[in-house]
N, C-alpha and C positions, 0 to 999 in steps of 0.2 A: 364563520364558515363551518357547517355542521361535514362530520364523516358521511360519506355516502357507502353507507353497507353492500352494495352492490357493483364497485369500483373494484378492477382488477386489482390483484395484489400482486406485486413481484417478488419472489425468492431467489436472494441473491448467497452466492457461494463467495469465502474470502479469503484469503492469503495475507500474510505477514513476512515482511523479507526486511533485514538486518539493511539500515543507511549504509551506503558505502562513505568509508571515515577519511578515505585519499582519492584524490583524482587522477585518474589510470594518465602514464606519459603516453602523449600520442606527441610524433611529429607533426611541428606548425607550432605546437600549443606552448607557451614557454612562463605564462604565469600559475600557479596554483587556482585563481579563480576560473579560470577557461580548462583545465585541467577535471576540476570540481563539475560546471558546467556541465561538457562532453560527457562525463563518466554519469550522470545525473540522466541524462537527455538518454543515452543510451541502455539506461538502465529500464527510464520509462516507454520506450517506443519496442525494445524486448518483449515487457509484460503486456503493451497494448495489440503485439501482434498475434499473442495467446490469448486477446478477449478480454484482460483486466485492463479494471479502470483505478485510474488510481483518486484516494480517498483522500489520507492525510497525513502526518509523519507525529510520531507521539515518541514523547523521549520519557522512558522510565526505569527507577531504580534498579541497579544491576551491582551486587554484592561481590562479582567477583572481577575484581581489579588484578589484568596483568602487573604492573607495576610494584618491582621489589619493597619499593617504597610503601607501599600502599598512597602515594600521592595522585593515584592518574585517577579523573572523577569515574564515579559510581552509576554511570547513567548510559545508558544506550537508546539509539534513535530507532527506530524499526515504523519501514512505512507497508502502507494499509493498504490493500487492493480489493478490490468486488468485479465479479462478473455475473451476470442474472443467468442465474438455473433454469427458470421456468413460470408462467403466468400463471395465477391460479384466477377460475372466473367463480365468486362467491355462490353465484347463482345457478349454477352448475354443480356445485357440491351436493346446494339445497335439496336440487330435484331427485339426485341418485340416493340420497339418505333417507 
């Protein structure tokens, strides 16, 4: 399938927001997983009512460990959000150039 040079393009704007590492106590909820769940679900139905979509959760090196020890791992989760700025029509550039 060849590119068609004349196919809208979208421009998407993005956000990066820190995993939540616990699951907020709600009443009802009494395990950790439905805790994790809730706080999860709530987190993403927040950003989808501002327009973000969410993308995907990428866990990367993170040098600074709370842990006196320095035992607690080096890694943070941080997920991925997009919302589309604006269409651009290729062939519409063309003509005003």
């Amino acid at each position: 399938m060849r590119h068609d040079p004349r196919q809208l393009e979208p421009i998407y704007e993005f956000q990066v927001v820190p995993a939540p590492r616990k699951g907020e106590r709600v009443q009802g909820l009494r395990t950790d997983d439905a805790r994790m769940a809730y706080t999860w679900t709530e987190l993403l139905n927040d950003m989808a009512l501002d327009g973000w979509d969410y993308v995907r959760a990428d866990t990367i090196p993170n040098d600074n460990s709370a842990d006196l020890t320095g035992t607690a791992p080096k890694t943070m989760t941080l997920l991925v959000f997009r919302r589309l700025l604006v269409v651009l029509d290729p062939d519409r550039d063309a003509r005003f150039s």
